[in-house]
VMD Tcl script that builds the backbone (N, CA, C; Angstrom):
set m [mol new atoms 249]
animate dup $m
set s [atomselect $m all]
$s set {name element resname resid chain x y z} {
  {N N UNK 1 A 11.447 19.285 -9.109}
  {CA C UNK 1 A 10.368 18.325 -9.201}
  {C C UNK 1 A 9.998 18.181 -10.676}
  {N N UNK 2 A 10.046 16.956 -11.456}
  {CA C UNK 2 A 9.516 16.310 -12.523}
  {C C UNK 2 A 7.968 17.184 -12.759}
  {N N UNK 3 A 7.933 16.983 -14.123}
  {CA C UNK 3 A 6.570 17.529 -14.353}
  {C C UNK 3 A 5.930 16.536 -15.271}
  {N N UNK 4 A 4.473 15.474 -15.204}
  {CA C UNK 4 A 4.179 14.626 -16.156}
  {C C UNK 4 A 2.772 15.505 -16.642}
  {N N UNK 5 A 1.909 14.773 -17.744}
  {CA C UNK 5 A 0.968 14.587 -18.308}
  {C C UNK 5 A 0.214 13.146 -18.135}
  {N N UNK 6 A -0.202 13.162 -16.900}
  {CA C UNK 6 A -1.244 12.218 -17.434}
  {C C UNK 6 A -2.667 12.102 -17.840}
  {N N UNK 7 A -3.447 11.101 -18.439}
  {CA C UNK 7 A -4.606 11.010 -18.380}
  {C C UNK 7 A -5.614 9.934 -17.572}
  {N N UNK 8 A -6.650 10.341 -16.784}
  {CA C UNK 8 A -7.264 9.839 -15.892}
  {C C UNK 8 A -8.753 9.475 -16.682}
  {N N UNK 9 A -9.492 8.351 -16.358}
  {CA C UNK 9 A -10.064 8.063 -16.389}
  {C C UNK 9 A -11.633 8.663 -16.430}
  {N N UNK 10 A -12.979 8.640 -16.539}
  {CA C UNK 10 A -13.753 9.726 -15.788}
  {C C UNK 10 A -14.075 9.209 -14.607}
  {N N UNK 11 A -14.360 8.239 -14.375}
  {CA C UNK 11 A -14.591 7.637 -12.824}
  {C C UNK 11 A -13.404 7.918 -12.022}
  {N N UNK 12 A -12.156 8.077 -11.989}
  {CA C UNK 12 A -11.038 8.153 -11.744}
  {C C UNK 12 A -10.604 9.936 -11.065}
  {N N UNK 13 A -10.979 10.447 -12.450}
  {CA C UNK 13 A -10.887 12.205 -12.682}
  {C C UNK 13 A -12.287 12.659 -11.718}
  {N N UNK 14 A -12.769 12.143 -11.613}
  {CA C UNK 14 A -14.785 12.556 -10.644}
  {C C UNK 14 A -13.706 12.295 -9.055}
  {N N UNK 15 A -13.439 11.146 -8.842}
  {CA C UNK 15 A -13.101 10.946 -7.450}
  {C C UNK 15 A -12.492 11.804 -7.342}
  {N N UNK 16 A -11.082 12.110 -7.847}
  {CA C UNK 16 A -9.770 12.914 -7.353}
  {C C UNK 16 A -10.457 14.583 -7.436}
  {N N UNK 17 A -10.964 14.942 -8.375}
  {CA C UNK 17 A -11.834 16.379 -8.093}
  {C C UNK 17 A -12.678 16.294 -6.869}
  {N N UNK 18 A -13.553 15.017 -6.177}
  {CA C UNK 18 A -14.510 15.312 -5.211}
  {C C UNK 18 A -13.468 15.500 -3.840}
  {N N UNK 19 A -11.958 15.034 -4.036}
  {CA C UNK 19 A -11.051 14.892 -2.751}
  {C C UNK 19 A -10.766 16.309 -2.780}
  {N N UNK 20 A -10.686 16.944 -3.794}
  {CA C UNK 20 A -10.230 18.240 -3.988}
  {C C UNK 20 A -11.434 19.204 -3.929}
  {N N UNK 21 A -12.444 18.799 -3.947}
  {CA C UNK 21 A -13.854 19.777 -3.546}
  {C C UNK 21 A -14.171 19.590 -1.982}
  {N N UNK 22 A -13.738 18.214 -1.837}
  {CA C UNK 22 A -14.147 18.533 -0.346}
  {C C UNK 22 A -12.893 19.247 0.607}
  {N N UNK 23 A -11.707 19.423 -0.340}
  {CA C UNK 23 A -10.630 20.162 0.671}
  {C C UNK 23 A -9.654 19.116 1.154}
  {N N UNK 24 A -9.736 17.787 1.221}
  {CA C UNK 24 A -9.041 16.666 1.793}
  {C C UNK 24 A -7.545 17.262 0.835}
  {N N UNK 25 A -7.475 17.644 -0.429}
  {CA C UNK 25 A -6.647 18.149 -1.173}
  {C C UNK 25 A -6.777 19.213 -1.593}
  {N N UNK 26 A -5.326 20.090 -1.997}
  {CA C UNK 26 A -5.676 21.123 -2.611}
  {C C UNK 26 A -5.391 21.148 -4.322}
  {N N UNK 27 A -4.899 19.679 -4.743}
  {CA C UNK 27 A -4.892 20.106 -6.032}
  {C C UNK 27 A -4.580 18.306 -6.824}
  {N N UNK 28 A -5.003 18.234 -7.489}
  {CA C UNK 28 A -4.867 16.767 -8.274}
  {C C UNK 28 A -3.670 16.041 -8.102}
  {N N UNK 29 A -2.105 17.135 -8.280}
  {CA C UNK 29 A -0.627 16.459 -7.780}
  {C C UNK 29 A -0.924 16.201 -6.663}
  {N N UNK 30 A -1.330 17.004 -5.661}
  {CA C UNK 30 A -1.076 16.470 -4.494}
  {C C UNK 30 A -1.757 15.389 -3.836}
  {N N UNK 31 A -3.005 15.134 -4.618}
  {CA C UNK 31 A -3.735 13.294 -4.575}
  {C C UNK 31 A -3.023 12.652 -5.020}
  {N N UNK 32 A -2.442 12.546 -6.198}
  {CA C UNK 32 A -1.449 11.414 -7.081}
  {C C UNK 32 A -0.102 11.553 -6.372}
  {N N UNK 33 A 0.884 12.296 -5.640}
  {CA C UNK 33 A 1.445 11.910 -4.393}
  {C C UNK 33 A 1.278 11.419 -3.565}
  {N N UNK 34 A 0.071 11.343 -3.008}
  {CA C UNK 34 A -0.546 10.922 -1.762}
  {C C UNK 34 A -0.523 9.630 -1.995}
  {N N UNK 35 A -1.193 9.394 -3.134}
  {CA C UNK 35 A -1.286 7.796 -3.439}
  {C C UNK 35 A -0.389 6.818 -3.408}
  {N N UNK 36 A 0.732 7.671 -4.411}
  {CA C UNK 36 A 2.095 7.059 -4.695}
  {C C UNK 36 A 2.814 6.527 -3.777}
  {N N UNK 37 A 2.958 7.514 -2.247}
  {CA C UNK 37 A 3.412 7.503 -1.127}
  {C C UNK 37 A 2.929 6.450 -0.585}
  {N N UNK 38 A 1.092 6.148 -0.437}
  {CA C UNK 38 A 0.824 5.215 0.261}
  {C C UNK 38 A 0.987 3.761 -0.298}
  {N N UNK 39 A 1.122 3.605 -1.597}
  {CA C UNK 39 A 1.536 2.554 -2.756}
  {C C UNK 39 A 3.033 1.966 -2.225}
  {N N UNK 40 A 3.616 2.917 -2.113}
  {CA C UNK 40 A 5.071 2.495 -1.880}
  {C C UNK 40 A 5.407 2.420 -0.241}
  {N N UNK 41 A 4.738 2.788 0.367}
  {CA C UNK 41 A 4.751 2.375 1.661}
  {C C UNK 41 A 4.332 0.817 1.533}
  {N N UNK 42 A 2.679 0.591 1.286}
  {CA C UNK 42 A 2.222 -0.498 1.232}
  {C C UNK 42 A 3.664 -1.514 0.354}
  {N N UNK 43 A 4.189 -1.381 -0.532}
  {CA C UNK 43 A 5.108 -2.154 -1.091}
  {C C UNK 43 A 6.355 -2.354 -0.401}
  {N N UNK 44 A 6.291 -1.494 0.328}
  {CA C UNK 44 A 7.774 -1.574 1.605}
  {C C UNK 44 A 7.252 -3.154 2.636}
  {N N UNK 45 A 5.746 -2.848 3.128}
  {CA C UNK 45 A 5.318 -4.036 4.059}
  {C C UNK 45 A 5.204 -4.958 3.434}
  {N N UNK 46 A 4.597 -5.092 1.952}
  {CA C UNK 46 A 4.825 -6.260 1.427}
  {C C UNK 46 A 6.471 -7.069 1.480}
  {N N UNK 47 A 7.025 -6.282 0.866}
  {CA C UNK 47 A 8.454 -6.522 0.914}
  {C C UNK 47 A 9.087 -7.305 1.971}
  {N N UNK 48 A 8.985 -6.621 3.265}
  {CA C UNK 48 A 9.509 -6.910 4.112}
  {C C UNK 48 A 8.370 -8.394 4.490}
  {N N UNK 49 A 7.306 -8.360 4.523}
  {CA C UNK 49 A 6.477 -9.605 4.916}
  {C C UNK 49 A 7.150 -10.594 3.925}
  {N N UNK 50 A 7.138 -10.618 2.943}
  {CA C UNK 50 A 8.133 -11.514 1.677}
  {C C UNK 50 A 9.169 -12.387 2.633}
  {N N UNK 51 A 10.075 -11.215 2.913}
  {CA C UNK 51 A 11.395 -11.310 3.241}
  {C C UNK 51 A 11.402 -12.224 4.705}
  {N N UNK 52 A 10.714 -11.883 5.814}
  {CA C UNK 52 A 9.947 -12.594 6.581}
  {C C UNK 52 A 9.484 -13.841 6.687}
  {N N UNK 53 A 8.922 -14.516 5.404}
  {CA C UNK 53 A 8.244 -15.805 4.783}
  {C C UNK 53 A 9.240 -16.481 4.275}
  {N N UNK 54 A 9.988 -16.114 3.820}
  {CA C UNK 54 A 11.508 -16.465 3.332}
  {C C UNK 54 A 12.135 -17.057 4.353}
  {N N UNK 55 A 12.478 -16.388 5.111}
  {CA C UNK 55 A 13.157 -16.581 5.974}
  {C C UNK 55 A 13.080 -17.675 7.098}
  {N N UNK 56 A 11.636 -17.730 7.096}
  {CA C UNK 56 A 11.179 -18.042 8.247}
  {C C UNK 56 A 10.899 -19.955 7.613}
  {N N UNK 57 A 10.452 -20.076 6.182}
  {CA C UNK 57 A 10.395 -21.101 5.380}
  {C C UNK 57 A 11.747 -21.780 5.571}
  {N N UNK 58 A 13.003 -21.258 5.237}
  {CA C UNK 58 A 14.250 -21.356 4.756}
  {C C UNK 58 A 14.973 -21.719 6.974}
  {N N UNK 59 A 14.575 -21.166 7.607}
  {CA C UNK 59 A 15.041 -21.603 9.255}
  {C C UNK 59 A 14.428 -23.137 9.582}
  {N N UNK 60 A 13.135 -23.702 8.956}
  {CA C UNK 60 A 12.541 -24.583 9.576}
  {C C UNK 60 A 11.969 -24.645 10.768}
  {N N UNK 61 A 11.786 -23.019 11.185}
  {CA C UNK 61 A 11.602 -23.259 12.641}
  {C C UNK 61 A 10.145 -23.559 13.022}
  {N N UNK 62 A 9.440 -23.439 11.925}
  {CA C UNK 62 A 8.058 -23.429 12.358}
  {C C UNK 62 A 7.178 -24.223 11.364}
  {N N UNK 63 A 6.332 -24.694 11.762}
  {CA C UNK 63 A 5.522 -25.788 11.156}
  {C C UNK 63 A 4.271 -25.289 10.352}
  {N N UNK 64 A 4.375 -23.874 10.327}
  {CA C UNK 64 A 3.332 -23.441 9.741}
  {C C UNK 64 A 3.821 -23.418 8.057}
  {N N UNK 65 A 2.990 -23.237 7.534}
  {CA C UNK 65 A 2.761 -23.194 6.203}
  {C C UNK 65 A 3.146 -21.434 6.087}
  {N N UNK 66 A 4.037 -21.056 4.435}
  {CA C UNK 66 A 3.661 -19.741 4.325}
  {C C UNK 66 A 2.391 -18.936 4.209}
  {N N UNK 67 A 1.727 -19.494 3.786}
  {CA C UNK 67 A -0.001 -19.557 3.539}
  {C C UNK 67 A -0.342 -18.859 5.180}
  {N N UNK 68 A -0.117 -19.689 6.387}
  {CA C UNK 68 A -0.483 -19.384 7.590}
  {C C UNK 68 A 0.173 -18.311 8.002}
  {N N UNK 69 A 0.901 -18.123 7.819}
  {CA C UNK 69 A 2.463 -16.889 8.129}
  {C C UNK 69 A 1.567 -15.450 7.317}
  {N N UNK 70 A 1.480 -15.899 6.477}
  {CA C UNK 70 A 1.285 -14.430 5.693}
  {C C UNK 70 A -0.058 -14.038 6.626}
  {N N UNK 71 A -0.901 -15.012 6.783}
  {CA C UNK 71 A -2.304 -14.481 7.170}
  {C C UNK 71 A -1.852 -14.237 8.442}
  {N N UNK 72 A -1.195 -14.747 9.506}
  {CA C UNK 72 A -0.974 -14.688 10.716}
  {C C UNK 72 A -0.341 -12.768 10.920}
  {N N UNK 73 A 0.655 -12.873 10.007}
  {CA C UNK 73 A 1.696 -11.353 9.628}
  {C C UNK 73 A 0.342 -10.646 9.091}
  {N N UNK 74 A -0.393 -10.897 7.982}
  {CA C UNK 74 A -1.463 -9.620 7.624}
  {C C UNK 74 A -2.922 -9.655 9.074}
  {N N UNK 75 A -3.302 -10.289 9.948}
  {CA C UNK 75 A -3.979 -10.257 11.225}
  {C C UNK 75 A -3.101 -9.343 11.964}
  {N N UNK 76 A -2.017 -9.046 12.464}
  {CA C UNK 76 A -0.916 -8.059 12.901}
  {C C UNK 76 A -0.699 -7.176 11.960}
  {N N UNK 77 A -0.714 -6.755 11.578}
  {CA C UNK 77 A -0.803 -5.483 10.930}
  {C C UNK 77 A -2.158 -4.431 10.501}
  {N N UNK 78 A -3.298 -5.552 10.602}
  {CA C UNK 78 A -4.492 -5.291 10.916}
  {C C UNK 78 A -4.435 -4.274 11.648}
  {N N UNK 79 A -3.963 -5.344 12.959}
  {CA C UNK 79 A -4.896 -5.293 14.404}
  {C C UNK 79 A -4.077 -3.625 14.637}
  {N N UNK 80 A -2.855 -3.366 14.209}
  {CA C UNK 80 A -1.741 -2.296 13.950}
  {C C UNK 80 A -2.251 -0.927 13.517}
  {N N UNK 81 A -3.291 -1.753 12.690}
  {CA C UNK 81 A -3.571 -0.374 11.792}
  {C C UNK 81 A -3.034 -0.066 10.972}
  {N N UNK 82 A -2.222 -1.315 10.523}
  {CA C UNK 82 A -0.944 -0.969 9.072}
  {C C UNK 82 A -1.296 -1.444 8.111}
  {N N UNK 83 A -2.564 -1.963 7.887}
  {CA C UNK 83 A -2.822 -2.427 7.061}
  {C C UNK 83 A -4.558 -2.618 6.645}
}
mol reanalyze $m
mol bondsrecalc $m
mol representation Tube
mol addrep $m
């Protein structure tokens, strides 16, 4: 495992210590994983919703606007809890 240096913010450095005072974490890496993980998850659904809008633009099959698609796809994922 990589080892960095970063620097945090104080509003930034206050939160990630209160996740780690209340126990939700046991240590600052393991918040800035947590995050990363949920960052790149979230960028996986984007992705794939993209890819989706694309697709779905590019078939003609539907009369909706991407505009409607995306909101229609982010209401389902809502309702999912994926989002």
């Amino acid at each position: 495992m990589s080892r960095s240096s970063i620097s945090f913010t104080p509003p930034n450095d206050e939160w990630i210590n209160s996740q780690i005072e209340s126990e939700e974490y046991s240590s600052k890496s393991e918040v800035i994983n947590d995050l990363i993980r949920k960052a790149r998850k979230e960028q996986d659904e984007i992705s794939y919703i993209r890819a989706k809008l694309i697709a779905s633009e590019k078939s003609g099959f539907t009369d909706l606007t991407r505009y409607e698609i995306l909101e229609k796809s982010k209401e389902e994922l809502r309702k999912n809890g994926k989002l």
